[in-house]
N, C-alpha and C positions, 0 to 999 in steps of 0.2 A: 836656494831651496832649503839650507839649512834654517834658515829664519823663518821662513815661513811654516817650518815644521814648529819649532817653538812656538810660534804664534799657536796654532792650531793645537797644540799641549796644551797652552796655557790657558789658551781658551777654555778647552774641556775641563779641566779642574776648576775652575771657576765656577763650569753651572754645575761640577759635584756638588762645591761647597755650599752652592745656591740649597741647591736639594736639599742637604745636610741639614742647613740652619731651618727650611721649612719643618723637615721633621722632627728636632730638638722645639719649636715652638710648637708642635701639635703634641708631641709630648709634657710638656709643660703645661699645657692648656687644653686637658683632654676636653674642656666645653665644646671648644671650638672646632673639636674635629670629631668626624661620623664614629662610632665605633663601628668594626665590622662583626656581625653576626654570622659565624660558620659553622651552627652544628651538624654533626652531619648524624646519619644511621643505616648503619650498614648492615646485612644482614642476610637469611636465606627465609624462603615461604617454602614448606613440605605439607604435603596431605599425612592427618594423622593416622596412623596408623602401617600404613603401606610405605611413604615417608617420601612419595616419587615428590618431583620438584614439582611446584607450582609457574608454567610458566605464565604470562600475561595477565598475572594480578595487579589489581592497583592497591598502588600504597599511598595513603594518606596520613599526613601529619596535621591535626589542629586544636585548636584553643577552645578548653574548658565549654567556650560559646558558639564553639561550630564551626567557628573563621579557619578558614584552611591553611597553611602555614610552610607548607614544601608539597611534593607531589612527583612518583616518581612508577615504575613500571618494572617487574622483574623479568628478567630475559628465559632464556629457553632453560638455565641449569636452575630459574625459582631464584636466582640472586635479586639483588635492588641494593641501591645505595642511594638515598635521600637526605637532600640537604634542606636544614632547616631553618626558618627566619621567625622564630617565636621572642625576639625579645628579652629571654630570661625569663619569660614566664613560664608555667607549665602546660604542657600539649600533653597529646593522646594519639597513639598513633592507628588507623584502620585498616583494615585488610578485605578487598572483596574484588567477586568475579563470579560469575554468573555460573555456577555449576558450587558455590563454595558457603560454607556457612557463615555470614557476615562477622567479622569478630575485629572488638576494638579490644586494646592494651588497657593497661594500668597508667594511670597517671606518670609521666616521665617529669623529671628536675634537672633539668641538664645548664651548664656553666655555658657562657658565649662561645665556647669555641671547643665546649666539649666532642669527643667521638663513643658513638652506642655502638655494641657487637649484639644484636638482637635475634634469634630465629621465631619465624613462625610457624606451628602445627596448627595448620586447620581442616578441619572434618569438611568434607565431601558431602553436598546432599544430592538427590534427585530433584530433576527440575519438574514440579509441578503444574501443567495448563490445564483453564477451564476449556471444557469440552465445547470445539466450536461448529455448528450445525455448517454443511456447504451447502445452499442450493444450486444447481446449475444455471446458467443462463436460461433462457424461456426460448423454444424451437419458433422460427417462423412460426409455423402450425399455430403454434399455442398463441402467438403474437395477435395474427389475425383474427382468431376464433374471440379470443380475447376484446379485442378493439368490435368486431361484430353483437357479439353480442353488449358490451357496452354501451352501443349507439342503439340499442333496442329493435334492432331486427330481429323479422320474422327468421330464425336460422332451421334448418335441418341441420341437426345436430352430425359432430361427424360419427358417431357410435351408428345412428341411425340409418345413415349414407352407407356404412360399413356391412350392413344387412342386407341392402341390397342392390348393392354396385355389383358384385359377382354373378348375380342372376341377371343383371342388365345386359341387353346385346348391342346398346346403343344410350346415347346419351338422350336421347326423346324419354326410352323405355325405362332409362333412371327417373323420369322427372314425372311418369306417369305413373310407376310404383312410389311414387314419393307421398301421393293422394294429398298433393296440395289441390284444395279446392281452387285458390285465387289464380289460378292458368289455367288458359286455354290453347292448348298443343295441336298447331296443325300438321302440315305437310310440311316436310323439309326444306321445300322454297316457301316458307310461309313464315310468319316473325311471331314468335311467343304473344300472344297477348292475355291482358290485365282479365278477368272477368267483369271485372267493376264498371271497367270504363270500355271495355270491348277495344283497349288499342294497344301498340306494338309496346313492348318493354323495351329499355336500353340492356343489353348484355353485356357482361362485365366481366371479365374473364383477368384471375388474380392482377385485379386492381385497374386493367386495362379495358377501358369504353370500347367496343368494336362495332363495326358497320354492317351490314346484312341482316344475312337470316340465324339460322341455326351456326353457334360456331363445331369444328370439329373437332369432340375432347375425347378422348376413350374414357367411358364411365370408372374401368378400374379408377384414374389419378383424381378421382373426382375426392378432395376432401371435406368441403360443407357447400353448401349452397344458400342462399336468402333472398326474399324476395321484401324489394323495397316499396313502401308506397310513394304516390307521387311527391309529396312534399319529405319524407326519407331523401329519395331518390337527386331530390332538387340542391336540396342542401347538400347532397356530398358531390352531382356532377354536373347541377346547374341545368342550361338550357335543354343539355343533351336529355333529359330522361323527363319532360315532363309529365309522362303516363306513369312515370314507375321504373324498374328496374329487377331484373335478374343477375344478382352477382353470385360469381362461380369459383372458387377458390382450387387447386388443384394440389395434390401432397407436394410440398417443396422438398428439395433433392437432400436426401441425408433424414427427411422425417420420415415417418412410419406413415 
């Protein structure tokens, strides 16, 4: 045991002296070894005036030409401590955060391995936005009305619908104060017909084709109405409407 303690001595001072001699050659031969760059800068950021700490500023360090050079963040008491790799050249150090008035330093000269004691006072501004308009999203309502009149149907308007749905006792009695000429309104077993063509409409009840005669709507939910012609009609529901069509829209839940 004794020996192999020695060994194990002996050993380790061997790769001291290894180490040793590396370093004595890189001292001798500074070519051939990195120099290390540790400037560092230390410091505090305070609003002027008031003098509270700035916390979560960024601090930048860089070169004459912009090149950024260290990079570092100050904590809750407005400290930072920034290490910098400029070369021996000279930097500029910056200071910004969104509520603060952008401000860069003086030219710094710092030695490779110098240390800065630096404070910042920077002024406070108000955060300035241009004024931005919200429209709201577009109601069902307005969706529909919208896409109707678009495709150039004949619409009663809903303003107009709104005059006199209340006097309505029935949805016949909406469509006959409505004084569209183009229908012909029979009896409640009876199918709306075209005047044109003297035949049944398809009725179209928000969005949906429906089969019969009169559907049952209460005129109050009535919110526009349109009456389609046959080739209108063809194109949006095909076979089903070849006379034409009556589409019915009703207020959707949440619109006026």
């Amino acid at each position: 045991m004794i020996g192999s303690q020695s060994i194990r001595h002996d050993s380790s001072t061997t790769a001291t002296a290894r180490v040793l001699a590396v370093a004595v050659v890189a001292f001798l031969h500074p070519a051939s070894a990195p120099v290390a760059f540790a400037q560092v800068i230390r410091g505090t950021a305070r609003a002027s005036g008031s003098e509270r700490p700035l916390e979560r500023a960024r601090i930048v360090a860089m070169r004459e030409d912009g090149r950024g050079v260290g990079e570092a963040t100050t904590d809750d008491a407005g400290r930072f401590l920034l290490r910098v790799d400029a070369r021996g050249e000279p930097f500029l150090i910056s200071i910004t955060r969104i509520g603060l008035r952008p401000t860069l330093s003086s030219t710094l000269y710092l030695g490779p391995r110098d240390t800065l004691d630096v404070d910042f006072s920077v002024a406070e501004e108000g955060i300035v936005t241009d004024t931005v308009k919200i429209t709201s999203a577009p109601t069902l309502n307005a969706t529909r009305l919208a896409e109707a009149n678009r495709r150039g149907w004949r619409v009663l308007q809903p303003a107009d619908v709104e005059k006199l749905r209340e006097r309505a006792n029935s949805f016949e009695d909406l469509l006959r104060s409505s004084g569209n000429t183009g229908l012909i309104i029979g009896r409640r077993d009876e199918c709306i017909r075209s005047t044109r063509t003297n035949r049944c409409l398809l009725i179209v009840l928000d969005g949906v084709p429906l089969s019969g005669t009169y559907p049952n709507i209460n005129p109050r939910d009535v919110y526009f109405l349109a009456v389609l012609s046959p080739n209108q009609a063809q194109v949006q529901f095909g076979d089903r409407a070849p006379n034409g069509a009556l589409v019915v829209y009703t207020r959707a839940y949440g619109d006026r």
